[in-house]
C-alpha positions as semicolon CSV with decimal commas, in nm:
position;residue;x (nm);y (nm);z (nm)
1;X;25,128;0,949;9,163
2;X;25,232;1,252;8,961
3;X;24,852;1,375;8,977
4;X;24,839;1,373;9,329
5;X;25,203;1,521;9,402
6;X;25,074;1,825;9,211
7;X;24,732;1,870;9,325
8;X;24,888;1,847;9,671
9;X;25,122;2,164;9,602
10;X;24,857;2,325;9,444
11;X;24,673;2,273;9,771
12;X;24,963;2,387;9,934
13;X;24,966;2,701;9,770
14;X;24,630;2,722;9,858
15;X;24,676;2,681;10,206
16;X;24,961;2,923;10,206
17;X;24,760;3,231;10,011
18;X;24,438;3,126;10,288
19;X;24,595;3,173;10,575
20;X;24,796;3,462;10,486
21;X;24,443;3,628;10,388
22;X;24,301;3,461;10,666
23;X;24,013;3,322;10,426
24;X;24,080;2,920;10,512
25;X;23,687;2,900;10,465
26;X;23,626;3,124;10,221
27;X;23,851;2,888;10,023
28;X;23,685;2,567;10,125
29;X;23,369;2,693;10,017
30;X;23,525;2,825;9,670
31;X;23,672;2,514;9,629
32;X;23,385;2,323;9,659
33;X;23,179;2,561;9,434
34;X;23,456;2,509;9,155
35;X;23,456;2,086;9,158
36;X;23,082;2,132;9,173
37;X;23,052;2,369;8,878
38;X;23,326;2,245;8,641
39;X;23,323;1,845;8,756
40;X;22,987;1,834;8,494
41;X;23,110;1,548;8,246
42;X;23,033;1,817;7,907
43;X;23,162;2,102;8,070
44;X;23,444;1,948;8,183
45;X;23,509;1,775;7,856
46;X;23,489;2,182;7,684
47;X;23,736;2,261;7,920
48;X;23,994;1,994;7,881
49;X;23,930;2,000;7,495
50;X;24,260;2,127;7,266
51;X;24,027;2,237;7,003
52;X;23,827;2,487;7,209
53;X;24,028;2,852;7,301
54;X;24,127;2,953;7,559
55;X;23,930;3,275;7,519
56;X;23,599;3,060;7,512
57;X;23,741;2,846;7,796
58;X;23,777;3,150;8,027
59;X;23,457;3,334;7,905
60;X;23,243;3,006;8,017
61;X;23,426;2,981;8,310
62;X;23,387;3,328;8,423
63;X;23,061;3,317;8,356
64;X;22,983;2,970;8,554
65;X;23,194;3,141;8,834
66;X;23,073;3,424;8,894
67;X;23,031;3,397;9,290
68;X;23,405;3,302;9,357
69;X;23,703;3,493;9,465
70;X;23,893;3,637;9,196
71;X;24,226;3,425;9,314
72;X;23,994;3,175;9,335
73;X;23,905;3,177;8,948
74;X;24,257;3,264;8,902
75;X;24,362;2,909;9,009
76;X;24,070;2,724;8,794
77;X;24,212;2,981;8,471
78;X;24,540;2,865;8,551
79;X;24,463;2,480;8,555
80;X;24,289;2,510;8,225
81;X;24,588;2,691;8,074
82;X;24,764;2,392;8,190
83;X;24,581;2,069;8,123
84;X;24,514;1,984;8,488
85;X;24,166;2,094;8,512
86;X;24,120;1,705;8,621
87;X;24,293;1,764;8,892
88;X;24,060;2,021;9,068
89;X;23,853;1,774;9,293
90;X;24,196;1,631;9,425
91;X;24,323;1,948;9,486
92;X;23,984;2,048;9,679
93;X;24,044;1,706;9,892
94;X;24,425;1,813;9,959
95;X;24,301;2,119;10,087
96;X;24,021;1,985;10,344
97;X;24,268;1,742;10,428
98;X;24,541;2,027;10,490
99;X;24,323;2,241;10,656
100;X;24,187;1,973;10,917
101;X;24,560;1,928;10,972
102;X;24,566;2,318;11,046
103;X;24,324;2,274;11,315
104;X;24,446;1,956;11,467
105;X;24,106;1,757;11,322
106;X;24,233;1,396;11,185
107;X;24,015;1,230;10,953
108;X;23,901;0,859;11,001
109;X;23,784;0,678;10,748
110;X;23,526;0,398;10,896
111;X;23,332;0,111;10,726
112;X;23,050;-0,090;10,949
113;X;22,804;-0,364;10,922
114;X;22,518;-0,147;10,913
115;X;22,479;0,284;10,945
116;X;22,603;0,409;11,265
117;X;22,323;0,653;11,373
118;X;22,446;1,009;11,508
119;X;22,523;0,892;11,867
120;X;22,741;0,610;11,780
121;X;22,936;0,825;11,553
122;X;22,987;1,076;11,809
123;X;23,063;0,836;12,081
124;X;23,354;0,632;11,761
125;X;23,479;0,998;11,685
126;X;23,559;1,075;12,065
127;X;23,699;0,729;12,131
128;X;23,898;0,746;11,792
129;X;23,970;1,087;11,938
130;X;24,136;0,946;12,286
131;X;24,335;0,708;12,130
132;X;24,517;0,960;11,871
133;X;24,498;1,246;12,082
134;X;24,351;1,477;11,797
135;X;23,975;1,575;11,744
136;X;23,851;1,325;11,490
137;X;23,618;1,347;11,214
138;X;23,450;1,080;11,126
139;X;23,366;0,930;10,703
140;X;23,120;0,644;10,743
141;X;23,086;0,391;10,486
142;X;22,898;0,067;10,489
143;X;23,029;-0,286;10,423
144;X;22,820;-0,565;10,433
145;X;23,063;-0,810;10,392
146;X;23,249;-0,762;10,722
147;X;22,965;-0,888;10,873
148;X;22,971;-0,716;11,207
149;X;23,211;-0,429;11,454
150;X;23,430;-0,218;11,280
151;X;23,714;-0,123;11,029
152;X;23,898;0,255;11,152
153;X;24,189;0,402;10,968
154;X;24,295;0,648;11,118
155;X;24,633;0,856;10,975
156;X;24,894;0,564;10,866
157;X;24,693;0,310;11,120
158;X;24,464;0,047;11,061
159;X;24,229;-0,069;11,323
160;X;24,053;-0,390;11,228
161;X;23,791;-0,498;11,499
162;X;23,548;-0,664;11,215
163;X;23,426;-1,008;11,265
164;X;23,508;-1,106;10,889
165;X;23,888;-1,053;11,045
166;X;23,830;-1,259;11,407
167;X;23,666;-1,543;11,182
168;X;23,974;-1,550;10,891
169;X;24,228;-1,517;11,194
170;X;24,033;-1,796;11,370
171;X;24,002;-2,004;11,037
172;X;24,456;-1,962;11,006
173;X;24,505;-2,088;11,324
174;X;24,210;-2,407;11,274
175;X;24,326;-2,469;10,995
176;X;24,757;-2,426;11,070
177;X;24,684;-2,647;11,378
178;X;24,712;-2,379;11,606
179;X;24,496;-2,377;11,916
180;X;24,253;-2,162;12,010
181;X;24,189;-2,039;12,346
């Protein structure tokens, strides 16, 4: 939990320096150039290695960066310095999260059957929407195994409308002599 208590006020700070500069995209984007760019498995491994400078560290960096904010780089620079260069793809997350938060957008995290096509997701994300009273945004997954409807969670809620569930809660009460009906 450590790892995500930091990359979350890393994010925070983030979030603060955004707004005040009124850049809450600008950041997004820079923050999703960075993961891409540095997340590389041998670049990342240069970067997190105790055997290669600093000095080297920053000039490859700089270098790989060159399209970002300077704050921007600043924050990567400063991770390195500080071992937590792993964290930068958490800290990206914490900050779309944060920012969606900003705008009143919740997230909802869905898993179906089969692929929802574009008109099903828009019709989920506005029902979603109704029932939580925030715009939601919608991150489809599929799951075979639930065999049909859906599985929503939404903030702290979990909305379970898959058949895998109806058929295990029908199988407890079968088989604990409860009736059905």
């Amino acid at each position: 939990m450590p790892k995500k208590f930091n990359a979350r006020r890393y994010a925070r700070a983030v979030l603060e320096i955004a707004l005040a500069k009124d850049e809450l995209e600008k950041w997004r984007a820079d923050l999703d150039n960075i993961v891409a760019a540095v997340s590389e498995g041998p670049f990342l491994n240069v970067l997190s290695s105790p055997k290669v400078k600093f000095e080297e560290k920053a000039r490859l960096l700089e270098a790989r960066l060159a399209g970002i904010s300077p704050l921007a780089l600043n924050l990567v620079m400063l991770l390195v310095a500080r071992g937590g260069v792993n964290m930068l793809d958490e800290i990206a997350n914490e900050y779309r999260h944060m920012v969606d938060e900003h705008f009143g957008i919740q997230t909802a995290a869905v898993v179906t059957a089969i692929p929802l096509d574009k008109k099903e997701e828009e019709r989920l994300a506005k029902d979603l929407g109704r029932m939580t009273g925030k715009k939601v945004r919608l991150e489809s997954s599929v799951d075979p195994s639930i065999i049909g409807g859906i599985v929503a969670r939404v903030g702290g809620k979990l909305l379970d409308g898959s058949t895998l569930s109806k058929l295990t809660a029908l199988k407890k009460d079968l088989t604990s002599g409860g009736r059905v009906g």
